[in-house]
Z-matrix of the N, CA and C atoms (Angstrom, degrees):
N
C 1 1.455
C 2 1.528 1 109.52
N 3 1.339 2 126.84 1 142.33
C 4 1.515 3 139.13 2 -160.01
C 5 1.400 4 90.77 3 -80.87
N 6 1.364 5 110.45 4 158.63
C 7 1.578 6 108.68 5 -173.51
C 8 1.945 7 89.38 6 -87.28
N 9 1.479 8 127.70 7 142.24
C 10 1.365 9 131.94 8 -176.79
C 11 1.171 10 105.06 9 -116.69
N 12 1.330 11 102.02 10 157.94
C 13 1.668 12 117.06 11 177.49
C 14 1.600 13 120.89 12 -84.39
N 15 1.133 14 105.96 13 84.63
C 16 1.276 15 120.98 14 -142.12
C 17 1.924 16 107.06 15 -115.34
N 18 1.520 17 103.21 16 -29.84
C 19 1.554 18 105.00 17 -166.37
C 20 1.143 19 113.05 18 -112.66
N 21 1.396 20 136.28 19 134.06
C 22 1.520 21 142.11 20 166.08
C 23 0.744 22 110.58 21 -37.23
N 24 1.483 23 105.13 22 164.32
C 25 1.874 24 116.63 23 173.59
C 26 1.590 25 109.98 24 -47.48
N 27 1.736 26 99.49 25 -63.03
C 28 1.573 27 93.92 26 178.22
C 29 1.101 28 125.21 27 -23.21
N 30 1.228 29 94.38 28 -88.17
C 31 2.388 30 112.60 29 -177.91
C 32 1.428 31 98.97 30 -41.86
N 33 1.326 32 133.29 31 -18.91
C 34 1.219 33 117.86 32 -171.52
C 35 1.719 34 104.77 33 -79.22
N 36 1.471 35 118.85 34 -71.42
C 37 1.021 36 127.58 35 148.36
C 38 1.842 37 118.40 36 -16.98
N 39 0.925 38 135.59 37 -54.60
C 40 1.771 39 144.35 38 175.66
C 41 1.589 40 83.91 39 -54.61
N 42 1.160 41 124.18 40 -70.95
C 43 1.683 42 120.72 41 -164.75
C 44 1.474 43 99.70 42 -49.00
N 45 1.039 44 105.17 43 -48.95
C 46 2.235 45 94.93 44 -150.01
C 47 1.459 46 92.04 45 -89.70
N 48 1.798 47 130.24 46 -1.70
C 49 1.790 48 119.57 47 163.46
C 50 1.564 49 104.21 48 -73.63
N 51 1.175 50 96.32 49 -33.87
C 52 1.605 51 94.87 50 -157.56
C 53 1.585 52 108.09 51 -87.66
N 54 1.000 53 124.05 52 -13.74
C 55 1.152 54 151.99 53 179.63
C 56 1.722 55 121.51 54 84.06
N 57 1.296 56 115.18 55 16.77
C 58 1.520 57 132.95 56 -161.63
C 59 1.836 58 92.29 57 -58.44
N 60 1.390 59 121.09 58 -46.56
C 61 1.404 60 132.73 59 158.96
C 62 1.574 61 108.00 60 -130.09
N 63 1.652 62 65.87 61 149.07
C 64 1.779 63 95.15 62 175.99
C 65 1.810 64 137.49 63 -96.01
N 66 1.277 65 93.70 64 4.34
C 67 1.572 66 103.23 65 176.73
C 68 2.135 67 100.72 66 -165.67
N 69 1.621 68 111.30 67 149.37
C 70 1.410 69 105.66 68 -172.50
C 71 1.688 70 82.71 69 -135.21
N 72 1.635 71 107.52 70 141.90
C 73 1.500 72 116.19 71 143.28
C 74 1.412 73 108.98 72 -122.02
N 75 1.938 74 98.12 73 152.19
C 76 0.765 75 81.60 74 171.35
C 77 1.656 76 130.09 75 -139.34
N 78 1.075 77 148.46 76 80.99
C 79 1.265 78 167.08 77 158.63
C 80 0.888 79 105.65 78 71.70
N 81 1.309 80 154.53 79 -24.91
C 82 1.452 81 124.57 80 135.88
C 83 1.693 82 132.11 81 -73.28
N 84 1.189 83 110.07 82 4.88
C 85 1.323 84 124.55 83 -155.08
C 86 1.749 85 91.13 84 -78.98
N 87 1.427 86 104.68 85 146.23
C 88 2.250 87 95.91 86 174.06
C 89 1.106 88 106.61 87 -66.50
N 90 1.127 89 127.86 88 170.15
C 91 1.287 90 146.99 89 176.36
C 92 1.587 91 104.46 90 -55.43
N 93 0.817 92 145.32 91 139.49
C 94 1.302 93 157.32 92 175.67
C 95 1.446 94 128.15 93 85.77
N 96 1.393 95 102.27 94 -17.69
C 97 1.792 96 131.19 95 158.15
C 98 1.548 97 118.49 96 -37.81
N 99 1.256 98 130.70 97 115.54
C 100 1.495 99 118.12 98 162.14
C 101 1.426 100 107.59 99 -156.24
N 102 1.116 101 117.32 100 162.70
C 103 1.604 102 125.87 101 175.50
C 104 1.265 103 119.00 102 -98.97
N 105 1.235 104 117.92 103 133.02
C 106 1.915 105 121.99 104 168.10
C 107 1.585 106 104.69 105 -134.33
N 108 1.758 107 100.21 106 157.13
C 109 1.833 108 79.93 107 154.48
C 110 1.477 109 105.34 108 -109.91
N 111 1.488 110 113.15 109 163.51
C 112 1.236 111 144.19 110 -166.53
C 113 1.430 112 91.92 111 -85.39
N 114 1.491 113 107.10 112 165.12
C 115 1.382 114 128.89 113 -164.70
C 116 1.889 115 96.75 114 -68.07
N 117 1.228 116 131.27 115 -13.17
C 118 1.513 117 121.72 116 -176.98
C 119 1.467 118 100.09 117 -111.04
N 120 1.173 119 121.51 118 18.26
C 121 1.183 120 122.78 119 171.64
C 122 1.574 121 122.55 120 80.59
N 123 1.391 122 113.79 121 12.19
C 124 1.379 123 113.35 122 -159.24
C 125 2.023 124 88.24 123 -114.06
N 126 1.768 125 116.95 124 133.40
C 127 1.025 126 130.37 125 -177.13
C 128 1.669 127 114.67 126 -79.16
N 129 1.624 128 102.09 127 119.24
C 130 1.109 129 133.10 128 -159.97
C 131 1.482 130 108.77 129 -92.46
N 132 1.329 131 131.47 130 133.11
C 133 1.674 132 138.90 131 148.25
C 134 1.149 133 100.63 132 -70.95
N 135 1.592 134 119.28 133 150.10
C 136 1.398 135 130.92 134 177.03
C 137 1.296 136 117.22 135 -143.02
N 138 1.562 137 125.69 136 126.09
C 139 1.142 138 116.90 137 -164.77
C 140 1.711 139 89.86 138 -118.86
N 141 1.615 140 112.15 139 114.28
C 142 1.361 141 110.24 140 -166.85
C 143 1.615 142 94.23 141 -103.27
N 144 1.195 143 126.56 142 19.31
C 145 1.667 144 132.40 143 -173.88
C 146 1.663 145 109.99 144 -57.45
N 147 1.505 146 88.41 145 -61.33
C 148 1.529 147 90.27 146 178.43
C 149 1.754 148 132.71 147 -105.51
N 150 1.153 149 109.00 148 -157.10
C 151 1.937 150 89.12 149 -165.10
C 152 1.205 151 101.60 150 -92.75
N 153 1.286 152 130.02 151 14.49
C 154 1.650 153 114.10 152 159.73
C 155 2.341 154 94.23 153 -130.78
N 156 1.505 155 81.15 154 146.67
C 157 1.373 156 96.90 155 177.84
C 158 1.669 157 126.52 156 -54.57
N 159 1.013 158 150.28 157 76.23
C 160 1.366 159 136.29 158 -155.92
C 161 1.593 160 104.18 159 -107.88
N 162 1.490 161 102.88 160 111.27
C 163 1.417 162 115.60 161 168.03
C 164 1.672 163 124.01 162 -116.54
N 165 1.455 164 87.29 163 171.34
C 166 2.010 165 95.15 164 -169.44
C 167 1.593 166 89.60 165 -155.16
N 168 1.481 167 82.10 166 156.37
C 169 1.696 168 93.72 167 -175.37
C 170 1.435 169 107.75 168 -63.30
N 171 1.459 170 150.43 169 155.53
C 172 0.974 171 167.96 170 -145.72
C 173 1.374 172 108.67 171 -120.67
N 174 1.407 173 123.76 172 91.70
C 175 1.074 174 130.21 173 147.68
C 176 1.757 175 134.76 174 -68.84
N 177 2.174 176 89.68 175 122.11
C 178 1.459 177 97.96 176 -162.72
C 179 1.554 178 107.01 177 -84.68
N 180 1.603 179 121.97 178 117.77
C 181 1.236 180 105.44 179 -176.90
C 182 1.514 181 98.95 180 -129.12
N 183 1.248 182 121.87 181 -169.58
C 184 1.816 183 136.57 182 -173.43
C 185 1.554 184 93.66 183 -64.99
N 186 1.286 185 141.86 184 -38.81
C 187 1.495 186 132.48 185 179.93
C 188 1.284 187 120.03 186 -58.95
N 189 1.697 188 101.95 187 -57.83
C 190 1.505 189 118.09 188 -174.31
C 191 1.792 190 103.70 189 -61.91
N 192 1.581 191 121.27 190 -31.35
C 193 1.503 192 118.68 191 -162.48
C 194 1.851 193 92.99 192 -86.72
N 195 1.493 194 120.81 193 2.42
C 196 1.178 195 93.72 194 -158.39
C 197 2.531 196 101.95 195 -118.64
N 198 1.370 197 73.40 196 -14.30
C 199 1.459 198 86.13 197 -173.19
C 200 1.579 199 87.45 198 -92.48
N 201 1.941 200 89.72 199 155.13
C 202 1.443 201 132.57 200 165.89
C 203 1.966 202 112.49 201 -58.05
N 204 1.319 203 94.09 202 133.41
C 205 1.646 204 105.68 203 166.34
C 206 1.298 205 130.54 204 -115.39
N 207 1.068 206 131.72 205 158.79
C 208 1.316 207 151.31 206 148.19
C 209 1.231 208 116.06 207 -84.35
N 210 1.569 209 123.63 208 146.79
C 211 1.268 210 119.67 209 150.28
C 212 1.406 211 127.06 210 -121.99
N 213 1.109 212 129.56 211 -171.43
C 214 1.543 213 118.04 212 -178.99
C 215 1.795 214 116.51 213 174.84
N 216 1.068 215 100.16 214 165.32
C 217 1.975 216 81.41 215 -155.69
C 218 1.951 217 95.07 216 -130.74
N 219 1.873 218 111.42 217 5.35
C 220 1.333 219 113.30 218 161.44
C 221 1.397 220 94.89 219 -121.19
N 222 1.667 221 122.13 220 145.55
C 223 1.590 222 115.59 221 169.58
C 224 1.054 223 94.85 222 -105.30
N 225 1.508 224 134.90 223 73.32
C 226 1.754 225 118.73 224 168.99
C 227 1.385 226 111.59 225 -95.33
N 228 1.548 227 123.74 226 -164.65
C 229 1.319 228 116.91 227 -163.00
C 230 1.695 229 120.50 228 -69.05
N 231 1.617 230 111.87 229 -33.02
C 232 1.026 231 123.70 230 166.82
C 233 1.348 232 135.16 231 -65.21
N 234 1.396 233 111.84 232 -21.77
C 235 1.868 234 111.99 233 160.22
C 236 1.486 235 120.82 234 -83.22
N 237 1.308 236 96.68 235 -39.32
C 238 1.756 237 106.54 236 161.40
C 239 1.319 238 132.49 237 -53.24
N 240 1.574 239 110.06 238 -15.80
C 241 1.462 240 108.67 239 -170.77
C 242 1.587 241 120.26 240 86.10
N 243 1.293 242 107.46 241 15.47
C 244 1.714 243 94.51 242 -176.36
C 245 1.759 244 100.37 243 -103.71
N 246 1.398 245 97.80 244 -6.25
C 247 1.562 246 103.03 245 164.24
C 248 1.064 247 142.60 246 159.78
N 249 1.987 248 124.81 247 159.97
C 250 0.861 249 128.35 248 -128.44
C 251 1.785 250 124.76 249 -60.28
């Protein structure tokens, strides 16, 4: 079974402190979009589209608190959405 977008912001967040997973998308997010935190602890956007990683701090707004997540503890092309 495909991993689903299944968990709130909260639980999403609880997974990637505790480290249970290591990266979350989340269902509205584009394809290649996902969240981690960075080595200082501060929660990262990730744009895994192209061949180098490009992140920015993660702004928490009413969209991101209101949509479904995934989590996942490899970000390769297939959890990200870049393919099938």
């Amino acid at each position: 079974m495909a991993n689903q977008y299944n968990k709130s912001f909260t639980e999403t967040l609880e997974e990637l402190v505790s480290g249970k997973a290591g990266f979350a998308q989340g269902e509205y997010f584009e394809k290649g979009l996902y969240l981690e935190f960075d080595k200082t602890g501060v929660l990262q956007l990730v744009n895994g589209r192209g061949t180098s990683r490009e992140r920015e701090n993660a702004i928490i707004s009413k969209g991101m608190v209101t949509q479904k997540y995934k989590t996942f503890n490899v970000a390769n092309k297939q959890e990200i959405g870049l393919k099938d």
